[in-house]
Biopython code that builds the backbone (N, CA, C, O; Angstrom):
import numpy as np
from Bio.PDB.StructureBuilder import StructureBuilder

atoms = [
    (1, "UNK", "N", (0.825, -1.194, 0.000)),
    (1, "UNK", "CA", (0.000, 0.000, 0.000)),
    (1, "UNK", "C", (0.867, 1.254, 0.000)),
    (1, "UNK", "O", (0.474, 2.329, -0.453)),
    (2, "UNK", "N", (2.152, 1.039, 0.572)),
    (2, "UNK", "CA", (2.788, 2.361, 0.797)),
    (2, "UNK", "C", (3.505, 2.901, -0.596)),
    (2, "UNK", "O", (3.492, 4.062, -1.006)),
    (3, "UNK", "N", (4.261, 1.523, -1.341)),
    (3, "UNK", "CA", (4.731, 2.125, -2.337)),
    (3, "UNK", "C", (3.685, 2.536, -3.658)),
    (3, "UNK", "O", (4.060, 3.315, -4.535)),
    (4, "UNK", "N", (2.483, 1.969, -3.660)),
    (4, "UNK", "CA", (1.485, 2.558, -4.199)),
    (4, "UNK", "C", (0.836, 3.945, -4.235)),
    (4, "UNK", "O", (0.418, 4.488, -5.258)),
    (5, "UNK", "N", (0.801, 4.478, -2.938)),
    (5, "UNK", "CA", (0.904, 6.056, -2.636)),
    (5, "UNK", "C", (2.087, 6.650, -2.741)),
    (5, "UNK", "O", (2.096, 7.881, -2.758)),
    (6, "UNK", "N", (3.320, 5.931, -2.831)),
    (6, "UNK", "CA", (4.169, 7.077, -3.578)),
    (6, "UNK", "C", (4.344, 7.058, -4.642)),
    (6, "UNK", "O", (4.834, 8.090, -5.098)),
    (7, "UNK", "N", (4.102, 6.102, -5.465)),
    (7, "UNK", "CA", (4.092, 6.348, -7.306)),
    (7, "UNK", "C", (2.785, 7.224, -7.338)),
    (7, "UNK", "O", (2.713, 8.108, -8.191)),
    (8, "UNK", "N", (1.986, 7.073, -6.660)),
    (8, "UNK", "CA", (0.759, 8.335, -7.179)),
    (8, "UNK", "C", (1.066, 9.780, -6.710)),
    (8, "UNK", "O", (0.659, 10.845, -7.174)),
    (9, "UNK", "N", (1.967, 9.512, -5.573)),
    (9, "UNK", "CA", (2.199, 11.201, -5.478)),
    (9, "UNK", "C", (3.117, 11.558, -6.638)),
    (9, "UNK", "O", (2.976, 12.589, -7.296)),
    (10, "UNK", "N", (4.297, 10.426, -6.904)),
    (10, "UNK", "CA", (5.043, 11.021, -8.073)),
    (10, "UNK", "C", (4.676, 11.287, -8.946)),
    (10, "UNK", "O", (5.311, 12.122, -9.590)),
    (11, "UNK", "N", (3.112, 10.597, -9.633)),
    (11, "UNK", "CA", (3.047, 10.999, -10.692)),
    (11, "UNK", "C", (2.113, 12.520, -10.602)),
    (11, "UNK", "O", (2.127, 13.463, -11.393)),
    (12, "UNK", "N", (1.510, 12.384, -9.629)),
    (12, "UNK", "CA", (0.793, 13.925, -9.276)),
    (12, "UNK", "C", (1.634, 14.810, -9.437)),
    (12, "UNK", "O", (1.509, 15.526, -10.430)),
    (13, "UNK", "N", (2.790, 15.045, -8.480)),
    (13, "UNK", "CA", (4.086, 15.754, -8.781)),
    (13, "UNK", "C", (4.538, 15.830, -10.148)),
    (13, "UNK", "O", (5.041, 16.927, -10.392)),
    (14, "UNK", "N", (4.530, 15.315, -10.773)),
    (14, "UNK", "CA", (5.366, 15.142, -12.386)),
    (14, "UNK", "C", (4.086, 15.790, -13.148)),
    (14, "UNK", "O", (4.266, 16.476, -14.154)),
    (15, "UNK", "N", (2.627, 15.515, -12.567)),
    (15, "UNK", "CA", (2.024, 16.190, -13.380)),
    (15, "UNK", "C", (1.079, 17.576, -13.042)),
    (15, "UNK", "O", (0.132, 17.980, -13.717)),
    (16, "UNK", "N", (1.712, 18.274, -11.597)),
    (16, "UNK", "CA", (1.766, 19.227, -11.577)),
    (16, "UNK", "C", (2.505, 20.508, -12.591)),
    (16, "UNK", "O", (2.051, 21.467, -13.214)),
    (17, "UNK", "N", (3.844, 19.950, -12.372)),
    (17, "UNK", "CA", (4.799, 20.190, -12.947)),
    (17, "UNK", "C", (4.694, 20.491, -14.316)),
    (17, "UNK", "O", (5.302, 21.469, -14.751)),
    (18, "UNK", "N", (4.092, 19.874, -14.965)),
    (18, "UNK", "CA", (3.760, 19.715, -16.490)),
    (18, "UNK", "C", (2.841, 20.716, -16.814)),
    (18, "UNK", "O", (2.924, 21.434, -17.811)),
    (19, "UNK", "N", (1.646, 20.773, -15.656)),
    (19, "UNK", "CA", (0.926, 21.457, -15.828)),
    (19, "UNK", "C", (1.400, 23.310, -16.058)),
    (19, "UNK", "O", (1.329, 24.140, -16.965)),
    (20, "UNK", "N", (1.740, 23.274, -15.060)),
    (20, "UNK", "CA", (2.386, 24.414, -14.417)),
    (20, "UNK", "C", (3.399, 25.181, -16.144)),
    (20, "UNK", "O", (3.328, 26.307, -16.638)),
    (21, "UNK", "N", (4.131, 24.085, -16.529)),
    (21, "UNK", "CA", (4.742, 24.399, -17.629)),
    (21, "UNK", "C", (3.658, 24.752, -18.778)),
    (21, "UNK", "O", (3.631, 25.805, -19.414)),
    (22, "UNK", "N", (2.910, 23.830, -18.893)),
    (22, "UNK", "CA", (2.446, 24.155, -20.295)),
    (22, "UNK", "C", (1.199, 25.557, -19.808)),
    (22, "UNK", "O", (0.493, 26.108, -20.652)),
    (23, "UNK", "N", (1.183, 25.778, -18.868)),
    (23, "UNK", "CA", (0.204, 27.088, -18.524)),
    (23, "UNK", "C", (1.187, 28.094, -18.975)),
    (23, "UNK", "O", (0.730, 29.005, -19.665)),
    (24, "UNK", "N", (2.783, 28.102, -18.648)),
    (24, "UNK", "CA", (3.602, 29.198, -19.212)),
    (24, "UNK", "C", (3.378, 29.364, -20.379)),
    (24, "UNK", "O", (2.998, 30.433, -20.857)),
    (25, "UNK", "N", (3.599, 28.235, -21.062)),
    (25, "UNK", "CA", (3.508, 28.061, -22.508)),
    (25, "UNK", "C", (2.329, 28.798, -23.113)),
    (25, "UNK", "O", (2.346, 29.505, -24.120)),
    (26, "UNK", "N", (0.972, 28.418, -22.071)),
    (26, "UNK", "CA", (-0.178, 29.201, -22.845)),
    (26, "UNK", "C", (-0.077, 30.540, -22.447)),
    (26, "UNK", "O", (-0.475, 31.305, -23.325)),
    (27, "UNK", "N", (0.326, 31.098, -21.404)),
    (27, "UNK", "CA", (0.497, 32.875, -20.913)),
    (27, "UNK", "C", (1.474, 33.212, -21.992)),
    (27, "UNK", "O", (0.897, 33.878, -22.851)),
    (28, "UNK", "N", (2.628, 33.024, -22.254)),
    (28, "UNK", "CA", (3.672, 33.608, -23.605)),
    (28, "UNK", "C", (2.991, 33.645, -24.687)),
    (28, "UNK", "O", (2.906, 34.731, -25.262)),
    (29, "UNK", "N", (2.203, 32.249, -25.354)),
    (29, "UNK", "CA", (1.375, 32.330, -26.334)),
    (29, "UNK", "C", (0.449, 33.745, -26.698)),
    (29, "UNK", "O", (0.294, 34.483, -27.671)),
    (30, "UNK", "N", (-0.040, 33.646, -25.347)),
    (30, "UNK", "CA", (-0.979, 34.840, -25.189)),
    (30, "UNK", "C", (-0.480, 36.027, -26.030)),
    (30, "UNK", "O", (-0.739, 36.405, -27.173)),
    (31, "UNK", "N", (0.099, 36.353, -25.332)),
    (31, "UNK", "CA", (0.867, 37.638, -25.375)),
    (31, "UNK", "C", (1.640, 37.783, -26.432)),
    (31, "UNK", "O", (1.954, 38.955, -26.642)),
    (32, "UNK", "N", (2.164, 36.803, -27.364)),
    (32, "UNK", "CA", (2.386, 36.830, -28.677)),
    (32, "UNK", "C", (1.402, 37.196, -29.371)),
    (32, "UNK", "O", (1.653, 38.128, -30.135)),
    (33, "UNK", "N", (0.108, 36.705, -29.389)),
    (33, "UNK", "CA", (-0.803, 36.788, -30.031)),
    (33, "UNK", "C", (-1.458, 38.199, -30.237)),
    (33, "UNK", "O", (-1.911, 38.743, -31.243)),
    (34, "UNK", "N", (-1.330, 38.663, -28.720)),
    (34, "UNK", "CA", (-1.750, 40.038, -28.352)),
    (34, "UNK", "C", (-1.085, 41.025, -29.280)),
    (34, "UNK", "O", (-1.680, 41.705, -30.115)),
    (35, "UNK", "N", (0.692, 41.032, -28.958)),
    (35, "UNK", "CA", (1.307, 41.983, -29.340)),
    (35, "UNK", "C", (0.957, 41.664, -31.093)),
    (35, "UNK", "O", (0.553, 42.690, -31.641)),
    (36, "UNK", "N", (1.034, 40.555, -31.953)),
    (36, "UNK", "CA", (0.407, 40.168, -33.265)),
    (36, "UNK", "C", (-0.752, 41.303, -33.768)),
    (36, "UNK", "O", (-0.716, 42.161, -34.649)),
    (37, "UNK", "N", (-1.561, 40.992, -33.013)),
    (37, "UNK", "CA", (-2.798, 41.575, -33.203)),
    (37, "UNK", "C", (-2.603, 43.197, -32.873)),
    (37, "UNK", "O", (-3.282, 43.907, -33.615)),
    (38, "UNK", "N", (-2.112, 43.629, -32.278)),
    (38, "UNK", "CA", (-1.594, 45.090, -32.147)),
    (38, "UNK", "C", (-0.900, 45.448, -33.613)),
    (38, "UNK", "O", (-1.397, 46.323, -34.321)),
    (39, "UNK", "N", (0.244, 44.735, -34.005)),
    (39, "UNK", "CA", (1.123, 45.040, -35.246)),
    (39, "UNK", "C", (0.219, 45.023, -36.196)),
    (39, "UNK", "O", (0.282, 46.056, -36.862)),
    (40, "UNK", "N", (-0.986, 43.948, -36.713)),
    (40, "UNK", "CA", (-1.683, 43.695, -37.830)),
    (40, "UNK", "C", (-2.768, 44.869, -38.024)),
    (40, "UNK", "O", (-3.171, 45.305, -39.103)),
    (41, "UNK", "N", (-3.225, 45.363, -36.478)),
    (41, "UNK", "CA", (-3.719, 46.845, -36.729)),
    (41, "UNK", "C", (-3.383, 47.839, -36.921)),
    (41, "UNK", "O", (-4.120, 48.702, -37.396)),
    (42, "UNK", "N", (-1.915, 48.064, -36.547)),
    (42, "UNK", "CA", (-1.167, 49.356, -36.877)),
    (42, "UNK", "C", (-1.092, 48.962, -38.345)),
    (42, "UNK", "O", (-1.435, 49.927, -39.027)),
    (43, "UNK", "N", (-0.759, 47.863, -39.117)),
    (43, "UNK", "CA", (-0.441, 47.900, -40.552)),
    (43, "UNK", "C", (-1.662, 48.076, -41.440)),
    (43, "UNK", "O", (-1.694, 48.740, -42.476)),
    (44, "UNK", "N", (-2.735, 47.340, -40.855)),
    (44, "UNK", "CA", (-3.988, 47.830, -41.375)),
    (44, "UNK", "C", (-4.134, 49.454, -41.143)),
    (44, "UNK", "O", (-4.704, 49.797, -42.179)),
    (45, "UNK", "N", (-4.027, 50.093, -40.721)),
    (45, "UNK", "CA", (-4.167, 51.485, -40.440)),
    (45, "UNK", "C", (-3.166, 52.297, -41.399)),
    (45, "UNK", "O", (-3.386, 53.220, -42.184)),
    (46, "UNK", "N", (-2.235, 51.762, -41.124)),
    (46, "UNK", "CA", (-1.027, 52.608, -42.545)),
    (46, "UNK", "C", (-1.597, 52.094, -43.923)),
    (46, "UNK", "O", (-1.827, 52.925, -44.802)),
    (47, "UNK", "N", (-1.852, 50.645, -44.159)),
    (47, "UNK", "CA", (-2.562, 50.459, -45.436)),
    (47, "UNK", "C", (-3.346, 51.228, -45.684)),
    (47, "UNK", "O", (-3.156, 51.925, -46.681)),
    (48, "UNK", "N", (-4.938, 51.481, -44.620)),
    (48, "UNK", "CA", (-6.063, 52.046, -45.238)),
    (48, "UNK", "C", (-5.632, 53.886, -45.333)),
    (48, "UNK", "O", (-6.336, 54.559, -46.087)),
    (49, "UNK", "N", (-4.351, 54.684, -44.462)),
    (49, "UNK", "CA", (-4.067, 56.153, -44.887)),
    (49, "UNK", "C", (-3.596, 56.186, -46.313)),
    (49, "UNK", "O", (-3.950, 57.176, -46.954)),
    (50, "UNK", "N", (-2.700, 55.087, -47.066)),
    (50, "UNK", "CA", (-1.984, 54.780, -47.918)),
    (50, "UNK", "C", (-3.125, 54.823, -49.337)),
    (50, "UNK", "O", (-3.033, 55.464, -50.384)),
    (51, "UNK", "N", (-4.743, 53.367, -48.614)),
    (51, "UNK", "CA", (-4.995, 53.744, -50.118)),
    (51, "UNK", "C", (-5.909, 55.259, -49.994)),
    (51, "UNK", "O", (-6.391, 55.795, -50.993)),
    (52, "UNK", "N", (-6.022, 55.730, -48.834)),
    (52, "UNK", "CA", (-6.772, 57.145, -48.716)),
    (52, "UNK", "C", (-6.515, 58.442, -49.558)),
    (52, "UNK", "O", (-7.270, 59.254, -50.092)),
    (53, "UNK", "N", (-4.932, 58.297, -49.452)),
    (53, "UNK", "CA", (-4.401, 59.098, -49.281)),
    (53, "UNK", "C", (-4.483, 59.154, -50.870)),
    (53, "UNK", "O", (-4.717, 60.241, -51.400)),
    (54, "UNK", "N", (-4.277, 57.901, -51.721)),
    (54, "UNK", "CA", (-4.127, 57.755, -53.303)),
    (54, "UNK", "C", (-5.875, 57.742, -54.017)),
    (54, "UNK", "O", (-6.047, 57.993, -55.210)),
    (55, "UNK", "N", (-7.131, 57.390, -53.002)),
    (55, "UNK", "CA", (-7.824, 58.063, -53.384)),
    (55, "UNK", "C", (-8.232, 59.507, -53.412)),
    (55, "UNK", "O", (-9.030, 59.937, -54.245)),
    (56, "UNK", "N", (-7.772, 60.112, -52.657)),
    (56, "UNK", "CA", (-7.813, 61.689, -52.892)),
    (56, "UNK", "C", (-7.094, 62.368, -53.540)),
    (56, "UNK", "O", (-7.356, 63.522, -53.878)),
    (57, "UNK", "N", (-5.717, 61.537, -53.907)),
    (57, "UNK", "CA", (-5.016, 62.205, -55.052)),
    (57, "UNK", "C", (-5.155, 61.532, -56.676)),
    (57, "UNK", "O", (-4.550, 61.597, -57.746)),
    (58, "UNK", "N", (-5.882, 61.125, -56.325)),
    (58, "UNK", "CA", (-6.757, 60.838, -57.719)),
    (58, "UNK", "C", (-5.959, 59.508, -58.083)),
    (58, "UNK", "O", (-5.852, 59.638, -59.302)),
    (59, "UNK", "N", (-5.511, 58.645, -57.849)),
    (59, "UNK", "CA", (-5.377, 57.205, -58.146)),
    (59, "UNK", "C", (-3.767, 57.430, -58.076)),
    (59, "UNK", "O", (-3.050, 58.023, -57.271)),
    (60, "UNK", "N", (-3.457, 56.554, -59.503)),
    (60, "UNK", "CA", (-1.944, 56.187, -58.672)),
    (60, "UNK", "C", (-0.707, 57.510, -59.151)),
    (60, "UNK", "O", (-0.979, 58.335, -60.023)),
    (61, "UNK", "N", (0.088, 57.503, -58.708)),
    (61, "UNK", "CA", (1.291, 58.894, -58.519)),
    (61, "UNK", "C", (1.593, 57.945, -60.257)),
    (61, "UNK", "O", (1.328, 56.817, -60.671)),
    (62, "UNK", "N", (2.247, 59.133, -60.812)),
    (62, "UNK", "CA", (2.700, 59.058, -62.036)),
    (62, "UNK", "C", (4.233, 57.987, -61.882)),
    (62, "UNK", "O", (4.683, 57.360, -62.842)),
    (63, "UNK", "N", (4.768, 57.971, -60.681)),
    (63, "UNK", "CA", (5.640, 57.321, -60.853)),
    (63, "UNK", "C", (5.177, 55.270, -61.148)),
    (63, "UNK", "O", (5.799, 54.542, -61.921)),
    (64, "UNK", "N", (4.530, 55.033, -60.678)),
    (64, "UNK", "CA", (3.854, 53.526, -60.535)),
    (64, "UNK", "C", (2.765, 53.570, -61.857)),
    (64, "UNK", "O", (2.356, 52.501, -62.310)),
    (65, "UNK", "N", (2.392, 54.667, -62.352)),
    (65, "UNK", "CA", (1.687, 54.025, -63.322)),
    (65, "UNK", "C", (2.137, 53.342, -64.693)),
    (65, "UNK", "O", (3.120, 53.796, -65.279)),
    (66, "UNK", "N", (1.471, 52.319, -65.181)),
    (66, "UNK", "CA", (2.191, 51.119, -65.835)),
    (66, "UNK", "C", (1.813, 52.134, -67.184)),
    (66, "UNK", "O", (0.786, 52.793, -67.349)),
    (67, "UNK", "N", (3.011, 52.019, -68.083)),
    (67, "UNK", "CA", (2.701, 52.105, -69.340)),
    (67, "UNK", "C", (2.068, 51.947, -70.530)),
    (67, "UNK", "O", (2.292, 50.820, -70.973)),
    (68, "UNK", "N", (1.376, 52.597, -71.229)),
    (68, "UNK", "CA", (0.263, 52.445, -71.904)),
    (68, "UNK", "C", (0.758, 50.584, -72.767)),
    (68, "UNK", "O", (-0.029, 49.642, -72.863)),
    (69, "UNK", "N", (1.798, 50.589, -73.106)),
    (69, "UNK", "CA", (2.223, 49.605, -73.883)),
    (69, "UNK", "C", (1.939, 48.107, -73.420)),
    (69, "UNK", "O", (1.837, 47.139, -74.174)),
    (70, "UNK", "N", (1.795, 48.107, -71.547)),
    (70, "UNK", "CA", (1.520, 46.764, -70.874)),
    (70, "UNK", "C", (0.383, 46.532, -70.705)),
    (70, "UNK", "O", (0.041, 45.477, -70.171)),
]
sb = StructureBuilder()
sb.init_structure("model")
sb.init_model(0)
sb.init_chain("A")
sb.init_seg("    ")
for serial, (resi, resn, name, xyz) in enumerate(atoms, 1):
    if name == "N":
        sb.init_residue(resn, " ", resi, " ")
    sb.init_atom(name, np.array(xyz, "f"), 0.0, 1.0, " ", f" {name:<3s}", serial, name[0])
structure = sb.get_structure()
């Protein structure tokens, strides 16, 4: 009986432990995701001044426009 309660505490222990780890794993995740989602809105935001900015100046700058020939 006795060494039976200590393989179950070990494995409780071992799977505290595990636990404990892969919760880090999901808090870092997090916060990757977070700061992600911060960057993908700042770039969405420079995209949409970008095409704003080329609809009010009347489409595309003379330098990018493709040649009548293509």
């Amino acid at each position: 009986m006795g060494k039976k309660l200590i393989d179950l505490e070990s494995k409780f222990s071992f799977q505290e432990n595990l636990l404990n780890e892969l919760n880090n794993v999901v808090v870092r995740q997090q916060k990757q995701i977070n700061h992600l989602i911060q960057e993908v809105s700042q770039i969405k935001s420079q995209v949409l001044e970008i095409v704003d900015g080329q609809l009010v100046s009347g489409g595309q700058n003379s330098k990018n426009e493709i040649p009548p020939h293509y």
